[in-house]
N, C-alpha and C positions, 0 to 999 in steps of 0.2 A: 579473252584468254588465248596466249598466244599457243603453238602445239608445243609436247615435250621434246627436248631433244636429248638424244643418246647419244655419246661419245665417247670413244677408245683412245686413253691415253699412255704414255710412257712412267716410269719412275719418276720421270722429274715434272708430272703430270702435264705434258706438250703433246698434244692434238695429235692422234696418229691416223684418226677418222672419225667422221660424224655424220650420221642423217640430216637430211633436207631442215628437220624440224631445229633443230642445233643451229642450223645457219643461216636460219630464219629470225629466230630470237636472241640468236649472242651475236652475230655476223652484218644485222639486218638485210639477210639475202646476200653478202656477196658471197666470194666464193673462199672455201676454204682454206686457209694454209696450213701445211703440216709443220709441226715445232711449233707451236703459238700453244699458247694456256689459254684457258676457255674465259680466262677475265681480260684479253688482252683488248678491246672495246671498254674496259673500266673505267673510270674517276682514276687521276693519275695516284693520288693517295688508297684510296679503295684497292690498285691494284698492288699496292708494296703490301695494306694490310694482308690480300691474298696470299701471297706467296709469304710472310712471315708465319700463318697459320697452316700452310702445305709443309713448308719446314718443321713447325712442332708437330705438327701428324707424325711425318715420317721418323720423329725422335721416340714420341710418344704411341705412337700404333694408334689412336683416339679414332672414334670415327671422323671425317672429312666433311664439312660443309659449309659453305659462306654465302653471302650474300653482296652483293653488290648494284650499282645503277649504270645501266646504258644510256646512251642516248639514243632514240629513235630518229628516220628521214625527216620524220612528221613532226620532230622538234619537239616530243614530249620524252620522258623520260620513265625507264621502264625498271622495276627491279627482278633481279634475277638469282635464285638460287642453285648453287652446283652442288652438287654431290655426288663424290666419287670411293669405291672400294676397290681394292687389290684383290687377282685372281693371277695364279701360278699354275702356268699351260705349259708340258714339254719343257719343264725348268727355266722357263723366261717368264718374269713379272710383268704384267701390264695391268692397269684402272679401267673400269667401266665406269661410268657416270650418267648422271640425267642432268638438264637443265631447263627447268620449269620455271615459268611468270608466278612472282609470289608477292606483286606490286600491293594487292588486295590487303592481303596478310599482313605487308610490312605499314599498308595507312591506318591500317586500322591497331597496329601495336605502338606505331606514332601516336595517335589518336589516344589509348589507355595511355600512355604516358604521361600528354599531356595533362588527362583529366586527373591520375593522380598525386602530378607534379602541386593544380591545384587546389585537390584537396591539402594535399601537407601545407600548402601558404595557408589556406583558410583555417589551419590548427586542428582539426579533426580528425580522429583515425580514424582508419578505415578497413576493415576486416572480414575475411567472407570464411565459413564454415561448412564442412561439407554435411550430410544427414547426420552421421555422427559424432558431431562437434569436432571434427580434428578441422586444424586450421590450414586453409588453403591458400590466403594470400591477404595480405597487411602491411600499410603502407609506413614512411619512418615516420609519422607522428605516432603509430600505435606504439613505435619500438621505446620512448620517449614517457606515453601515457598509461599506457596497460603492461608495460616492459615483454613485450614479446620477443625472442630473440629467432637468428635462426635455425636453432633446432627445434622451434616450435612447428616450423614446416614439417618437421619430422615426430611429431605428433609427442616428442619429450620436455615439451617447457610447459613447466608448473604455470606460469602466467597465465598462457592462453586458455588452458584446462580449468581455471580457477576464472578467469573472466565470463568465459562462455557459460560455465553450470551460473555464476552472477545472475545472467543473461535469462539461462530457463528457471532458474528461480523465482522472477519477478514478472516472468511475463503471464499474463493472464494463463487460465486454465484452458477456455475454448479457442485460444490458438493454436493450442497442440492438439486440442484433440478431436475438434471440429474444422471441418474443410467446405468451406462455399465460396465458390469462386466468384461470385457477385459482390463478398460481403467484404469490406475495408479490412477487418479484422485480421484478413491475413499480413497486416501491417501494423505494429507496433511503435508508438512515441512515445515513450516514460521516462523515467528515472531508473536508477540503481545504484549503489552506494558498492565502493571498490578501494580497495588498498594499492595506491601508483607504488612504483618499484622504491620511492625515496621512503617507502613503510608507512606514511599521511594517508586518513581515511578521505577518498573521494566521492564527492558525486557528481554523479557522469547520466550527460543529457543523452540518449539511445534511441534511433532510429534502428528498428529491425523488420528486415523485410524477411519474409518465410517464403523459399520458390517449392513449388511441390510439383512431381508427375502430373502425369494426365489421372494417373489413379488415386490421386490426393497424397499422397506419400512426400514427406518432405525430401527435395533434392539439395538443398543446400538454405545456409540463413547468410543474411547480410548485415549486415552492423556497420552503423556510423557513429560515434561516441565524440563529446566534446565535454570538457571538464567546466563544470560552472558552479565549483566549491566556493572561489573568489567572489563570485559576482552576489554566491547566494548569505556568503558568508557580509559583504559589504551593505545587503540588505538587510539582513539579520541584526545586523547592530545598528543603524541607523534607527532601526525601527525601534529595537531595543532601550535606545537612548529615547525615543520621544514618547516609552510608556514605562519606564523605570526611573527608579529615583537614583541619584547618581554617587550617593555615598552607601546606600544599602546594598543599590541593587536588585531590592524589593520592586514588583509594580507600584506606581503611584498613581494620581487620584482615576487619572483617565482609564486606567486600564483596570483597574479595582469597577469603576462603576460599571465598566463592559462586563467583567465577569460577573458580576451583582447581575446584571440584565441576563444574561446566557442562563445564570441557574436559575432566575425567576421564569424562565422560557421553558425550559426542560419542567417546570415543577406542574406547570401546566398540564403535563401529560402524569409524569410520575409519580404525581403526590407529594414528593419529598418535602420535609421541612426544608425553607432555606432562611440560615439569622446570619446575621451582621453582625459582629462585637466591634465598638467602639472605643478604643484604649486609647486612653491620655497620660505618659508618663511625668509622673512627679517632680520636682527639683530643677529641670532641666536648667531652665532660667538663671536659676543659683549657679548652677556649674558652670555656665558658660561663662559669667559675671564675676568670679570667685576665684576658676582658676584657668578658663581659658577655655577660646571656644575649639581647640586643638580634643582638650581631653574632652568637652562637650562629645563634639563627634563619635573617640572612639568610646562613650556611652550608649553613643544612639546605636552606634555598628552591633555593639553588646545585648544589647537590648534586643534587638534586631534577630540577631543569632538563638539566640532566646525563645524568642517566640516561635522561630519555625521549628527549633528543637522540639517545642512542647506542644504543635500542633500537629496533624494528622496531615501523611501527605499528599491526600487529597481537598484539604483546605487551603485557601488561597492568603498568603499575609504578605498586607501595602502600608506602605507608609506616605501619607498623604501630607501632612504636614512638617514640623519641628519637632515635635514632640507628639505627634498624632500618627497611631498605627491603626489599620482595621484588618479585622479577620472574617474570612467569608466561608462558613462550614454549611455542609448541605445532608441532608437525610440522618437529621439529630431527632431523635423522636419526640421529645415535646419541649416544654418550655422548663422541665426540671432541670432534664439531661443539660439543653443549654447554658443554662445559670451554672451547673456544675461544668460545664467546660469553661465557661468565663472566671468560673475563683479557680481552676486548674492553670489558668493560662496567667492568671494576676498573679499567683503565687510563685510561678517559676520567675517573672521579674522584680520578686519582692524580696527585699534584704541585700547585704553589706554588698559594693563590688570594689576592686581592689584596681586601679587605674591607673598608673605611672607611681605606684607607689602611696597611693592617695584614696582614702577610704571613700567610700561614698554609697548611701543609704538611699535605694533604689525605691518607688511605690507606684501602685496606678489603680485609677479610675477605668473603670469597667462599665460599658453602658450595652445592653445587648435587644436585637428589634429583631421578631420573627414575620415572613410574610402572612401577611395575611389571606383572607379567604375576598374580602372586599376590597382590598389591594388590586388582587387578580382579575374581579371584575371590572371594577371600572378603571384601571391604567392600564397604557402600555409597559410592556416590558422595561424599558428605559425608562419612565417614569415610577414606576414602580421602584426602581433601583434610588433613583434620587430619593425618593419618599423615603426610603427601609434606611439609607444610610442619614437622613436626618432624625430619624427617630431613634436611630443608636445612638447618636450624635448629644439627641434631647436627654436621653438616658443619663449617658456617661456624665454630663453638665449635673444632673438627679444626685448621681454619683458623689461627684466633690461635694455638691450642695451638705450631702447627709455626713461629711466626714472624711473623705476618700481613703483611697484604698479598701475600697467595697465595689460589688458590681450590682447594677439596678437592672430589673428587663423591662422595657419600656411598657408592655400591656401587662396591667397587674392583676389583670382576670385568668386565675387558675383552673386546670380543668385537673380534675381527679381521674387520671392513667388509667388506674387499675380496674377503677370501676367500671370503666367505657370498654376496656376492655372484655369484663365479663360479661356486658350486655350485649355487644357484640358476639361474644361464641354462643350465647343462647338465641340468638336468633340468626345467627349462620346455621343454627341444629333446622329450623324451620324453610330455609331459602330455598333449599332446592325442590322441597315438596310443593313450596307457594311457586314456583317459576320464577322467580327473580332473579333467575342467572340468565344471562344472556350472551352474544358473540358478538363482537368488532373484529375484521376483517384488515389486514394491514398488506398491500401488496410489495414484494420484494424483484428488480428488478437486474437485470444484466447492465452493467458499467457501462457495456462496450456494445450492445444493441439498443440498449433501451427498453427489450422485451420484457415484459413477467414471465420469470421464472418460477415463481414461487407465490404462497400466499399464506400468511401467519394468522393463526385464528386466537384473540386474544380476549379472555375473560373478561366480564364487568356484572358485578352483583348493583342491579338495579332495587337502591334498600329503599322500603317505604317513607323512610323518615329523613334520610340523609342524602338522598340523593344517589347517584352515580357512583359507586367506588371500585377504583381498579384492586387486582389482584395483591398490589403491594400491602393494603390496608387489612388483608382478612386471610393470607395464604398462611401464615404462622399459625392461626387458629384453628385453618384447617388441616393442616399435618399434624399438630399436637392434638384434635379431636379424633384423629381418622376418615376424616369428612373428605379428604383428599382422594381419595380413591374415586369414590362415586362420583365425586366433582367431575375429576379427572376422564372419566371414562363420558361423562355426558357431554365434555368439551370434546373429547375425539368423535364420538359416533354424530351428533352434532354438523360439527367443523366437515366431515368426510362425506355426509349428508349432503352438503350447500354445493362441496366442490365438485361432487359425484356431479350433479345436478345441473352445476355452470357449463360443465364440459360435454354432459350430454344437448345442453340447448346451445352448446356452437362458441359461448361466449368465452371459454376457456381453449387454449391450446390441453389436448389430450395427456402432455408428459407434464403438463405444471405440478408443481410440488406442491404438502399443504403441510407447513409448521407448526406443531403443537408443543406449548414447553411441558416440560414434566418436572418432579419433582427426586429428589433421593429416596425419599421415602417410598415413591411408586414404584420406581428401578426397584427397590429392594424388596418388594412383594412379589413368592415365587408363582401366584398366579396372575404377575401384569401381562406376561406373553400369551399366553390362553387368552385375556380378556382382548389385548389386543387384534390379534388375530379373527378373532371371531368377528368383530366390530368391522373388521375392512371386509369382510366376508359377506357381512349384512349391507353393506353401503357397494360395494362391488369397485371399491376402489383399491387399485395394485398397491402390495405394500413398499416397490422401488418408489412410489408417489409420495410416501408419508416420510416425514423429516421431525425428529423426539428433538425438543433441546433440553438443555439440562442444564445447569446451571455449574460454574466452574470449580467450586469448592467440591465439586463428584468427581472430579480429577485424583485429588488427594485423599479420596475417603477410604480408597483399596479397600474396599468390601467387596469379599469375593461373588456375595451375592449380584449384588448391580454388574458385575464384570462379566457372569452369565448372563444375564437377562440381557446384557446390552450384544456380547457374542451372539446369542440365538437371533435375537432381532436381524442383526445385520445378515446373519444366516438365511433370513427371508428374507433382506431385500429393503429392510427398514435402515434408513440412513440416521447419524446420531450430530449433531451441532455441538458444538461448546458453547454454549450464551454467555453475555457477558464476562470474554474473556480480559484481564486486565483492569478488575476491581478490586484484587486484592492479593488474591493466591498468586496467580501468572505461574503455577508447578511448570515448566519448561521440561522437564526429564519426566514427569507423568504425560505430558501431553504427545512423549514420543511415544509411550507404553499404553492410552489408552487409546481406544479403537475406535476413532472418530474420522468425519465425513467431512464436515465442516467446521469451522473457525468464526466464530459472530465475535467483532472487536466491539466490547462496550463504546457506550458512547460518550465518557468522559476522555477515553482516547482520540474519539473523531471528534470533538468539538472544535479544540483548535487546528485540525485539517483545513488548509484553505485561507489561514490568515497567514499576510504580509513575512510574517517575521517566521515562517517557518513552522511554531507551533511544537506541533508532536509530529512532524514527519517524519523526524529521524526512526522512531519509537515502531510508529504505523509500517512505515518501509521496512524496518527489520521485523515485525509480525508478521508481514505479507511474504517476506521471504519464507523467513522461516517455517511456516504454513505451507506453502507453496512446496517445498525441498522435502515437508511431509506428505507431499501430496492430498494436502486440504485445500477445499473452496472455502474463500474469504470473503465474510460479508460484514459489512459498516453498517451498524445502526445510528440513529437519533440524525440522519444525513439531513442539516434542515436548509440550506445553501446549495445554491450552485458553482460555488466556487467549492466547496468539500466536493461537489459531484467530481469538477473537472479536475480536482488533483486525486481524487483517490483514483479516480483512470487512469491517470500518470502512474499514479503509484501502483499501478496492475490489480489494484481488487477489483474481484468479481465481481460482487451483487451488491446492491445498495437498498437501504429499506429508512423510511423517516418522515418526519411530514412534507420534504422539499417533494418529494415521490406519490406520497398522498398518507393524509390520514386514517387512522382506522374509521370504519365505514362498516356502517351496518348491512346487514345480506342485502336489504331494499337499496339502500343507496350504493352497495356496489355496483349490482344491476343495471341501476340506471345513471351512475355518475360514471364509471370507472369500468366495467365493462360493457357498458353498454356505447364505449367508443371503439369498442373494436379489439376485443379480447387485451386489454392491458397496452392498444398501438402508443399511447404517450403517457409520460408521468400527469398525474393529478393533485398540484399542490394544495398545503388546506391553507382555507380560507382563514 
């Protein structure tokens, strides 16, 4: 760094004197002239730019200052900054000035230049934020992609304020609000879904880097955004085409049998019924032969339309054949219900349809197959699905054979509902006094570490007769008995027991959480707070540790009573979950009004997280948002994939819980399967 130099010039700013240091650095040492301008060693163009901007100074009064390059003896070239202001001495004008080496300054603004010359060729914006979102600098593909303009520098365009909040809406929770400088996390690669200035919904690939002080306090975010609507859109349909039929639109055979496998996979866990209906429409043949395979089709489209109308929309409806539909419905209670959905769905395509003018008397074959309990054990999940869709298949064939336009269900061995029912509540009056409740243990982990954060302690009534049954099978019997309270209370004190216990022998992190779901009916009992409290009191576990879920239809139930109990709760310290949200209700204006912690996305949402074609990400990504802009932690159940893992991290959720994570696990085999590798250090998928 060469020294500064100070010099006295005239009005028409010409050298009237300078220090050593001035003619050292503009001069290269020689000796002064007086009348010369301090750029007259310039680039011969460099020095007209000078003196065209001393001219607008002196029009304009603006401050003074340029830059320009020397040569040096030494044959390298140096640049140099002047800057000069007017001072009136004794009624005569004269400049003082300095001229300092800003060679450094001007390579390294070269340098930014370049780099985001190429960013804009690579198509990427590029945007940086200071702590409090206002925008500090964005390069022209942002102005293009996110329509930033220049008043957004001046912290007034709607663009960059609506980008940014995008930004912290999607980005995980312990980005913001946890700081370790060791840890990746304080770097972000996801997605977020954005409105470009042409009013087109985007989605935009984001890199965001968070810089923070030395006292973890954010100093500024960085963004790099690149639009991959096209590319995600050009995969979407490819995919699209090669598991949809191409006049309905409906999935067809391939991807019917996937989802046949998915629900036989979930049923494993959840109990649920899952049946196939088989439907073989009537006439087809005729119409096509009669009057043309034109109006054939738009039969089939009719038809088509039909079906999904009259099916629920969480059932799945493919068309696999010419004339062959199948429906795939899941958590039907037995094999009545089913039959009665199967003549509910043949009747909506049964009778007159009116076709280019052309009457035509519509009918179908109905064949319906529930899984089985032997199914489950000896097939795989995929072969299981082939199986259930050839026994619909056998049915529906049963079907015509008897007359058609009937519906058959392939096992004609009945069980009597009601009764099973009420043997069931008489001996759930007896389970709890015998010990036949018992805990499984399900761990919930961080996306974005991989830690356990959490641990769900989930019921299973170990019946002498029947085996294993989860909570889905007897929890209606025990809220309509009152049985649920006492339940309820031996599952907390229990559950609080184990984790008290893991975290005093080292095996648990000391902040882990322990999830219990609850019911409406517990919320709404004015002594569940007393009962709870006293239970954490007993087991000496903090109640910021304990996480209630609740199930989502308590969203909408605005009872004032659950609104207290759930206020006092959180008053200590007790956090609230929404469970399975996006089964049915999805209250969106209750879920701003109720006073909840976290956000648990069912898992019929995350199931197609992770495939090919997209799926539900759109769906998942605006939950996460909007969660997120509530200030909820969002957690994924049923995650049984590692590809659901790696996109729900894209898609900024928090915590993941599923069997890809691990199984639920009894207190012994947590122990020693699952933390016995090091308080939750990696997931444990089940076997």
């Amino acid at each position: 760094m060469l020294p500064i130099g100070v010099f006295e010039a005239d009005t028409d700013c010409r050298v009237l004197w300078a220090n050593d240091g001035y003619r050292t650095l503009v001069l290269g040492g020689a000796a002064i002239v007086a009348g010369t301008a301090p750029w007259v060693n310039a680039l011969p163009q460099e020095r007209t730019d000078c003196e065209q901007q001393w001219r607008a100074h002196k029009e304009t009064g603006a401050p003074f200052s340029v830059q320009f390059r020397i040569g040096t003896p030494a044959g390298e070239t140096v640049w140099v900054q002047v800057s000069a202001e007017s001072n009136i001495s004794h009624g005569v004008t004269k400049y003082f000035g300095t001229a300092i080496d800003c060679t450094s300054a001007m390579q390294q603004s070269a340098l930014s230049h370049q780099l985001v010359s190429l960013l804009d060729a690579s198509g990427e914006a590029v945007l940086i934020f200071d702590r409090a979102g206002n925008l500090q600098f964005a390069n022209e593909v942002a102005t293009t992609m996110i329509g930033v303009t220049e008043s957004s520098l001046t912290n007034t365009d709607v663009a960059a304020r609506t980008f940014m909040q995008a930004i912290r809406d999607q980005l995980p929770r312990e980005l913001l609000e946890q700081y370790d400088p060791t840890s990746p996390i304080n770097k972000w690669h996801g997605e977020i879904g954005f409105r470009s200035p042409d009013g087109l919904p985007r989605t935009l690939s984001v890199v965001v880097q968070v810089t923070r002080d030395r006292d973890g306090s954010v100093h500024h975010w960085s963004v790099i955004a690149s639009d991959i609507t096209e590319a995600r859109q050009l995969q979407t349909e490819l995919t699209r085409q090669a598991t949809h039929d191409a006049l309905t639109s409906l999935p067809n055979r391939v991807l019917i049998l996937r989802k046949i496998a998915e629900a036989i996979e979930r049923s494993r866990t959840t109990k649920n019924t899952v049946a196939v209906l088989f439907i073989d429409i009537d006439k087809l043949k005729h119409v096509n032969d009669t009057i043309g395979h034109a109006v054939g089709d738009q039969f089939i489209v009719t038809i088509a339309q039909r079906l999904v109308t009259a099916t629920r929309p969480s059932d799945v409806v493919a068309r696999i054949g010419g004339d062959e539909f199948v429906v795939l419905c899941e958590g039907l209670l037995d094999e009545h219900v089913s039959m009665e959905v199967a003549d509910r769905i043949r009747l909506s395509i049964t009778g007159p349809l009116i076709l280019q003018g052309i009457e035509i008397d519509s009918g179908a074959s109905v064949g319906v197959a529930l899984v089985s309990q032997e199914m489950l054990r000896t097939e795989s999940s995929v072969d299981a699905a082939v199986t259930l869709l050839r026994c619909a298949d056998t049915a529906m064939y049963r079907a015509k054979q008897r007359g058609r336009g009937r519906c058959e269900l392939y096992n004609n061995e009945m069980h009597s509902a009601a009764r099973e029912r009420l043997v069931l509540s008489g001996q759930l009056e007896q389970a709890l006094a015998a010990r036949q409740f018992s805990l499984v243990y399900q761990p919930l982990i961080s996306a974005h570490t991989n830690r356990t954060v959490a641990i769900e302690a989930l019921l299973r009534w170990n019946h002498p007769e029947r085996g294993e049954l989860s909570p889905a099978t007897f929890l209606e019997l025990a809220e309509e008995s009152g049985l649920i309270n006492p339940i309820g209370d031996w599952v907390l004190g229990a559950a609080s027991t184990a984790i008290r216990g893991w975290i005093d022998s080292g095996l648990l992190d000391r902040h882990t959480a322990l999830h219990v779901n609850v019911s409406r009916r517990q919320l709404a009992d004015t002594t569940f707070v007393d009962r709870v409290s006293t239970i954490l009191s007993q087991t000496s576990l903090d109640a910021h540790q304990l996480v209630l879920e609740t199930s989502e239809s308590t969203l909408i139930d605005n009872n004032p009573t659950i609104l207290r109990t759930v206020t006092t709760l959180k008053r200590q310290g007790v956090r609230i979950a929404v469970d399975d949200f996006g089964t049915g209700y999805s209250s969106l204006s209750s879920l701003r009004t109720f006073p909840a912690d976290q956000l648990k996305l069912d898992g019929t949402l995350v199931r197609d997280v992770g495939r090919t074609d997209g799926g539900d990400d759109p769906i998942v990504r605006s939950l996460i948002q909007l969660a997120h802009s509530l200030n909820l932690t969002v957690i994924a159940e049923w995650v049984s994939t590692s590809d659901q893992v790696d996109r729900l991290r894209i898609l900024g959720c928090d915590f993941l819980q599923g069997h890809h994570i691990s199984a639920p696990l009894t207190e012994k085999a947590m122990r020693e399967n699952y933390l016995g590798t090091g308080a939750g250090a990696g997931p444990v998928p089940a076997k």
